[in-house]
Z-matrix of the N, CA and C atoms (Angstrom, degrees):
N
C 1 1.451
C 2 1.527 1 111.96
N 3 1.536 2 118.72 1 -27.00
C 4 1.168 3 107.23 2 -170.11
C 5 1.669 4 105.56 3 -73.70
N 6 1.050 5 112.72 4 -40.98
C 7 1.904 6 114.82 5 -178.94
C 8 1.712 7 92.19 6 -59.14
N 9 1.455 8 154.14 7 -24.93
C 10 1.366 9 121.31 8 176.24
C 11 1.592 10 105.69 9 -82.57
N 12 1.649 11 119.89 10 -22.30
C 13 1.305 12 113.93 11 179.30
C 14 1.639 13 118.30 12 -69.86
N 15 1.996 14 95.36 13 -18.55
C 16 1.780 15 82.70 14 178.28
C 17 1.579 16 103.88 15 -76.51
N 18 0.979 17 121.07 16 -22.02
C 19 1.933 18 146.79 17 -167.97
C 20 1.588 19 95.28 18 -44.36
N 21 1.688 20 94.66 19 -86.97
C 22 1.271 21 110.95 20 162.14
C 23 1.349 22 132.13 21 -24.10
N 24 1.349 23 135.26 22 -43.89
C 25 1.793 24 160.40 23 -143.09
C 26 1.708 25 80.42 24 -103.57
N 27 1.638 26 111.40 25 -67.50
C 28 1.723 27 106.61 26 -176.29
C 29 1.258 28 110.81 27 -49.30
N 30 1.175 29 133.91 28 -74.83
C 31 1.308 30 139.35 29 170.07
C 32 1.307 31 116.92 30 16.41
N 33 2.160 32 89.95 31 -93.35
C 34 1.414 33 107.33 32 170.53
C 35 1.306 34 112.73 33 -60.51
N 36 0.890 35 161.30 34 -32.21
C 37 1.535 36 168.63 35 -139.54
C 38 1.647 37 92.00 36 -80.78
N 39 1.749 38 114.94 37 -79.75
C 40 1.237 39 147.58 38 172.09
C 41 1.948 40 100.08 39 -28.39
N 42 1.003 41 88.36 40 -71.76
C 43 1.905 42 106.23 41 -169.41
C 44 1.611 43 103.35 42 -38.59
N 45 1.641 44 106.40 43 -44.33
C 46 1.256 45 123.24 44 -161.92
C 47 1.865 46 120.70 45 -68.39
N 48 1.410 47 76.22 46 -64.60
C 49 2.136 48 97.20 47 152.10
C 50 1.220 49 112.82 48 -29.00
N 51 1.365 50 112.11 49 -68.80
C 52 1.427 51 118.75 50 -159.60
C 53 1.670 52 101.06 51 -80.75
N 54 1.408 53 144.11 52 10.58
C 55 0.879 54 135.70 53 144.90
C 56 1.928 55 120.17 54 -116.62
N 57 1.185 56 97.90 55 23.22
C 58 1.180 57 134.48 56 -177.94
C 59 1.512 58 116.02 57 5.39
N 60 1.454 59 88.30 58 90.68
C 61 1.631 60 116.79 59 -169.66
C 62 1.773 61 84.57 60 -118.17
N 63 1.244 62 83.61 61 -171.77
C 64 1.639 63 88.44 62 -163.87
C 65 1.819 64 88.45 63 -145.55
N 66 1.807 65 113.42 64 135.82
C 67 1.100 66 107.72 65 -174.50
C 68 1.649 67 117.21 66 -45.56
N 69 1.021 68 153.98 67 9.44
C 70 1.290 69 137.59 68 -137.52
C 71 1.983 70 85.24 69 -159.06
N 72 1.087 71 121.05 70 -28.40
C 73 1.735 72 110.25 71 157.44
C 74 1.609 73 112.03 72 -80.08
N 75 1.629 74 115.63 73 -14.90
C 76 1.211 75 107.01 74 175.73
C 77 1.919 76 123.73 75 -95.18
N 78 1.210 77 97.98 76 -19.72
C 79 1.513 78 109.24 77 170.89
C 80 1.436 79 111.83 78 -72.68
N 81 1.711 80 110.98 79 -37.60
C 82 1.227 81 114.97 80 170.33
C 83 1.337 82 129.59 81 -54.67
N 84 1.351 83 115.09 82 -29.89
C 85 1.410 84 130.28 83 -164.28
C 86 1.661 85 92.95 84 -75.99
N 87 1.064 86 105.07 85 -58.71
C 88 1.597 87 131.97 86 -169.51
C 89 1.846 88 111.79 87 -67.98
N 90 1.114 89 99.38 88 -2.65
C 91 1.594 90 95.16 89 -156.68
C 92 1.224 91 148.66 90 11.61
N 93 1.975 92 101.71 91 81.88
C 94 1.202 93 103.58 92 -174.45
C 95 1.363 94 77.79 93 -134.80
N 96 1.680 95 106.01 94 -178.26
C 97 1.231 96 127.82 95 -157.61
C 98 2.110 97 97.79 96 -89.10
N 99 1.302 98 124.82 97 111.25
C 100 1.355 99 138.05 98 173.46
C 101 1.827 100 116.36 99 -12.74
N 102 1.183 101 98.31 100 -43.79
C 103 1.306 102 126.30 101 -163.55
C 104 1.904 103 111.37 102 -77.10
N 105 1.641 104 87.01 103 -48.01
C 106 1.763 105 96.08 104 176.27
C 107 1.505 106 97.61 105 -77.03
N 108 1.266 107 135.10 106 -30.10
C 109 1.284 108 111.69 107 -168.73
C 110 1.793 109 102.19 108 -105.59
N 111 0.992 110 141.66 109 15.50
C 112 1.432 111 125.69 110 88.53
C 113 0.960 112 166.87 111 4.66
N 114 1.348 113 112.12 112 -62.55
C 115 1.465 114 137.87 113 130.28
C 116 1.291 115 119.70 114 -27.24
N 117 1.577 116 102.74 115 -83.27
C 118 1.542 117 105.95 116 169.19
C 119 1.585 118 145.69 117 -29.94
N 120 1.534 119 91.78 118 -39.21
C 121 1.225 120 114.85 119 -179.79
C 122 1.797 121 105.63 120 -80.37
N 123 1.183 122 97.83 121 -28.03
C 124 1.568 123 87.42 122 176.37
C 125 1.804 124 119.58 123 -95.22
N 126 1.674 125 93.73 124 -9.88
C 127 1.636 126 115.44 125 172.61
C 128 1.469 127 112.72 126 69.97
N 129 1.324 128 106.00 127 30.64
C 130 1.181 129 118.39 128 125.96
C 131 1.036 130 142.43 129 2.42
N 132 1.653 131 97.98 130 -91.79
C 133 1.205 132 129.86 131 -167.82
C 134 1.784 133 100.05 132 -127.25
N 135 1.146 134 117.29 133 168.14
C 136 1.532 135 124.67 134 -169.60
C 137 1.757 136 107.21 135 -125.15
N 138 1.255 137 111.97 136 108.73
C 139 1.528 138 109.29 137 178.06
C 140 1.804 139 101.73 138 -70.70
N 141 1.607 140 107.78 139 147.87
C 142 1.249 141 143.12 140 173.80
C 143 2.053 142 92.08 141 -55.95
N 144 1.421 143 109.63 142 157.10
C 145 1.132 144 119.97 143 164.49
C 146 1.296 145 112.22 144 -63.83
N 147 1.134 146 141.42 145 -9.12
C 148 1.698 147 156.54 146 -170.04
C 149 1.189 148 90.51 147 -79.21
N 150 1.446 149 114.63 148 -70.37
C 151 1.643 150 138.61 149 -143.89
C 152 1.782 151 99.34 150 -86.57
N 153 1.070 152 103.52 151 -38.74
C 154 1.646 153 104.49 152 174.26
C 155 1.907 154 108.97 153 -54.95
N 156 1.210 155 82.23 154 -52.74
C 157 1.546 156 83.06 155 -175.21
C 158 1.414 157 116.72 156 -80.74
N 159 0.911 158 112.14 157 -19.61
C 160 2.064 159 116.39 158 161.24
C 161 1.603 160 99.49 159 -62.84
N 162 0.827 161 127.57 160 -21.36
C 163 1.830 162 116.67 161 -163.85
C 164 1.711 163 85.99 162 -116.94
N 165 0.884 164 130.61 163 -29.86
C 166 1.171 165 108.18 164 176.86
C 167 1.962 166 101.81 165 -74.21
N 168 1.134 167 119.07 166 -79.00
C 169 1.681 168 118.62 167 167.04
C 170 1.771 169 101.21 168 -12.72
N 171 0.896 170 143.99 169 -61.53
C 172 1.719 171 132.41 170 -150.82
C 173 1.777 172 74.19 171 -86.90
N 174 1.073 173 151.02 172 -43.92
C 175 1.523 174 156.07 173 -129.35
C 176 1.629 175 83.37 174 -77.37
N 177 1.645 176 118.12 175 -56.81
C 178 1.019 177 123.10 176 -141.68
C 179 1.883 178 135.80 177 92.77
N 180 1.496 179 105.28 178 10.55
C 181 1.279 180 136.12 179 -123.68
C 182 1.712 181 94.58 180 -136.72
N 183 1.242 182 110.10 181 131.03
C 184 1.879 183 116.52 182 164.24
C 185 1.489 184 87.78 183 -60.20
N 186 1.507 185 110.44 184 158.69
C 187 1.443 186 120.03 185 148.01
C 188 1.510 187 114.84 186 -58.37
N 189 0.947 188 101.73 187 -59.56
C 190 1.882 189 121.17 188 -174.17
C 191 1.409 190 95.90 189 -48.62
N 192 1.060 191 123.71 190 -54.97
C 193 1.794 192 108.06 191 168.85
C 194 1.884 193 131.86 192 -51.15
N 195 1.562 194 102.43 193 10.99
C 196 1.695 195 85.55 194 -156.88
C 197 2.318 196 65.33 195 -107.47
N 198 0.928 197 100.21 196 -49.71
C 199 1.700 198 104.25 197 164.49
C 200 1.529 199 121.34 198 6.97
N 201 1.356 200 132.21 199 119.11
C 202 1.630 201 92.60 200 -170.29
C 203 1.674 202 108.85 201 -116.94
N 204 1.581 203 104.19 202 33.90
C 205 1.858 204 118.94 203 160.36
C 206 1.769 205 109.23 204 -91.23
N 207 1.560 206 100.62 205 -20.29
C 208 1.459 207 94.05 206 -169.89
C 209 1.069 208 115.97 207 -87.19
N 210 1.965 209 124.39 208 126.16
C 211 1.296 210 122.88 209 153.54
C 212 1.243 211 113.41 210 -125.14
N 213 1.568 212 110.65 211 154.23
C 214 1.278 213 121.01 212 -164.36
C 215 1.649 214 116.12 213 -79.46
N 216 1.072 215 118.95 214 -167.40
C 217 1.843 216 123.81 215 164.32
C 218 1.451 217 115.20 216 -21.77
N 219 0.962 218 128.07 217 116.22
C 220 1.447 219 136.72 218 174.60
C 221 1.376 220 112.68 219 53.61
N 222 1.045 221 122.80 220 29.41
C 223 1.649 222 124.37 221 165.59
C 224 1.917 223 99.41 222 96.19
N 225 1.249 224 100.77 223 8.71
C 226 1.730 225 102.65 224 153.30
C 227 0.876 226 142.51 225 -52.98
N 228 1.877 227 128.54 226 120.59
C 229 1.347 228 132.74 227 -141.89
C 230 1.754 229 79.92 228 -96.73
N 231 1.541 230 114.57 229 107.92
C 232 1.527 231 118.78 230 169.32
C 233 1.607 232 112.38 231 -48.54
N 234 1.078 233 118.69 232 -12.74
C 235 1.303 234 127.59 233 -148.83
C 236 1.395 235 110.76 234 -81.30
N 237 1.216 236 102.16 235 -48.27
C 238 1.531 237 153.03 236 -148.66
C 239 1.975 238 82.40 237 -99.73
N 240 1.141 239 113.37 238 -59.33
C 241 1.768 240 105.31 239 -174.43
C 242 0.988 241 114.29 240 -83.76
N 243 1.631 242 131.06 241 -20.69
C 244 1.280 243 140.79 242 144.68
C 245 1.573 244 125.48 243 -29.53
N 246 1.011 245 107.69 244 -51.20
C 247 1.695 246 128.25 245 -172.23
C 248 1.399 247 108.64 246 -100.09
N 249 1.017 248 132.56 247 -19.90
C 250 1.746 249 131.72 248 151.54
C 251 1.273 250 108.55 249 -66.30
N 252 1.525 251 128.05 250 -71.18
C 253 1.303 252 133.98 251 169.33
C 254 0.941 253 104.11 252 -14.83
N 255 1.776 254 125.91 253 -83.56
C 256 1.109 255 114.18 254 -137.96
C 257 1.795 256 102.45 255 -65.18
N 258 1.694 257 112.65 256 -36.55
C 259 1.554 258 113.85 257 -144.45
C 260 1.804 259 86.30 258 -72.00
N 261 1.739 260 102.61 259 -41.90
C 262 1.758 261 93.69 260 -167.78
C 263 2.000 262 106.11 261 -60.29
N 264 1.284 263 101.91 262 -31.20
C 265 1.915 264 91.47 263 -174.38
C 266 1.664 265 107.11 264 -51.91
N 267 1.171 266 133.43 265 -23.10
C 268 1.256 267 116.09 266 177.03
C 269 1.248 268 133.13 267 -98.73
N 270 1.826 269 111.54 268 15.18
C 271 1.231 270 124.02 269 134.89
C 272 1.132 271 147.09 270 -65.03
N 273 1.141 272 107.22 271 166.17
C 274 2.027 273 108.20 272 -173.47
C 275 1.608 274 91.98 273 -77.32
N 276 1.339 275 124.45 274 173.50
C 277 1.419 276 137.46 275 168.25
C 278 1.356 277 99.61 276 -50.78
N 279 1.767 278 120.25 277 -91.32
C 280 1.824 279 124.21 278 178.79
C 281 1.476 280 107.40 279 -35.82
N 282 1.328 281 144.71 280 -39.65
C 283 1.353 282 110.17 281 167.26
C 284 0.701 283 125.32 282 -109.23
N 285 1.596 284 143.16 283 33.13
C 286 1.600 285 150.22 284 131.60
C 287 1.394 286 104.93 285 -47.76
N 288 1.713 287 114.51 286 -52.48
C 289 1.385 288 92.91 287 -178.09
C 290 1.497 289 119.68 288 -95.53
N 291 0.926 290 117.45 289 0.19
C 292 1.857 291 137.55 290 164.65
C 293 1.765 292 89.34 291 -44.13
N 294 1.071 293 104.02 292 -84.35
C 295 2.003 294 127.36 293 170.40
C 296 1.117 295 97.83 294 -34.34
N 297 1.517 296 158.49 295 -43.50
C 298 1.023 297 139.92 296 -150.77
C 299 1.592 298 116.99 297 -115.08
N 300 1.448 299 97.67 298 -5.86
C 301 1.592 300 118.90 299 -177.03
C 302 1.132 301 100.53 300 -77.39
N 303 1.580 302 112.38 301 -50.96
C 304 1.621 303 143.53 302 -165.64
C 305 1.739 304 91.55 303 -50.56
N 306 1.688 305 120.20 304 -61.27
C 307 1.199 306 115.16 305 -143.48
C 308 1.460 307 72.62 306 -86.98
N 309 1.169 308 161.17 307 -101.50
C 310 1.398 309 150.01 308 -157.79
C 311 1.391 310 116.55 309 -2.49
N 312 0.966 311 110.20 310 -66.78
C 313 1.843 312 118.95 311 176.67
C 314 1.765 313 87.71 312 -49.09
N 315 1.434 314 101.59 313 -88.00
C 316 1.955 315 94.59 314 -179.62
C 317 1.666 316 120.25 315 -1.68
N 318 1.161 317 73.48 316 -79.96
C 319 1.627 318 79.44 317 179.57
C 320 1.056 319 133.56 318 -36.97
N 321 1.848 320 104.97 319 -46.34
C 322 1.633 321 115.16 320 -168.66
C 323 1.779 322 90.20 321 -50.41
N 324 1.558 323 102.65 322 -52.26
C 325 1.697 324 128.68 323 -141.47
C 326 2.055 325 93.25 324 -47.10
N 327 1.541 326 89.76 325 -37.66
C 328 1.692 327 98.89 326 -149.04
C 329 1.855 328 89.30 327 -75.04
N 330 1.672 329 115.22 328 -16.79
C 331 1.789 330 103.19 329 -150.23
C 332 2.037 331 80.93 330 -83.37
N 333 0.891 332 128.78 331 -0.73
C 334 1.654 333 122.38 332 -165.29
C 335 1.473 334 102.31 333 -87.16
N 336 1.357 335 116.55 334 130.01
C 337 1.564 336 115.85 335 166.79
C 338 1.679 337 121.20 336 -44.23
């Protein structure tokens, strides 16, 4: 159990970064103590079904995605479409895909030896 709690801990950990909150705006949101969800994140400790789903809600995030059996559509890292979603929805249309051209090119740039 402890290797799905580190699973879990990456997840949220990962999800969190990339919408780049900082543990201590996310415990806040959630109201738990900074320190336990900390913990969590390092898997530690194991959040309650309550607490899972509070960090997923501030995450922006299914619960079932922080999970580390679940993958999405064709072997899609939810995680990964989770955390675009949310940051691209609060763009205009032209620079959602401005942003999305950007990470395409990226990508190509990064797949080259």
């Amino acid at each position: 159990m402890e290797k799905v709690y580190r699973e879990i801990g990456a997840r949220i950990r990962a999800l969190r970064q990339a919408l780049r909150l900082t543990q201590a705006e996310v415990a806040e949101k959630i109201g738990i103590d900074s320190s336990f969800y900390g913990q969590i994140e390092r898997g530690a400790n194991a959040p309650s079904l309550k607490t899972l789903f509070a960090i997923a809600a501030a995450l922006g995030a299914e619960p079932a995605h922080l999970l580390p059996s679940v993958r999405g559509r064709a072997g899609r890292d939810p995680l990964i479409g989770d955390a675009l979603e949310n940051l691209l929805s609060k763009l205009e249309p032209a620079r959602r895909r401005f942003v999305v051209g950007m990470v395409r090119d990226l990508a190509d740039e990064l797949k080259r030896p």
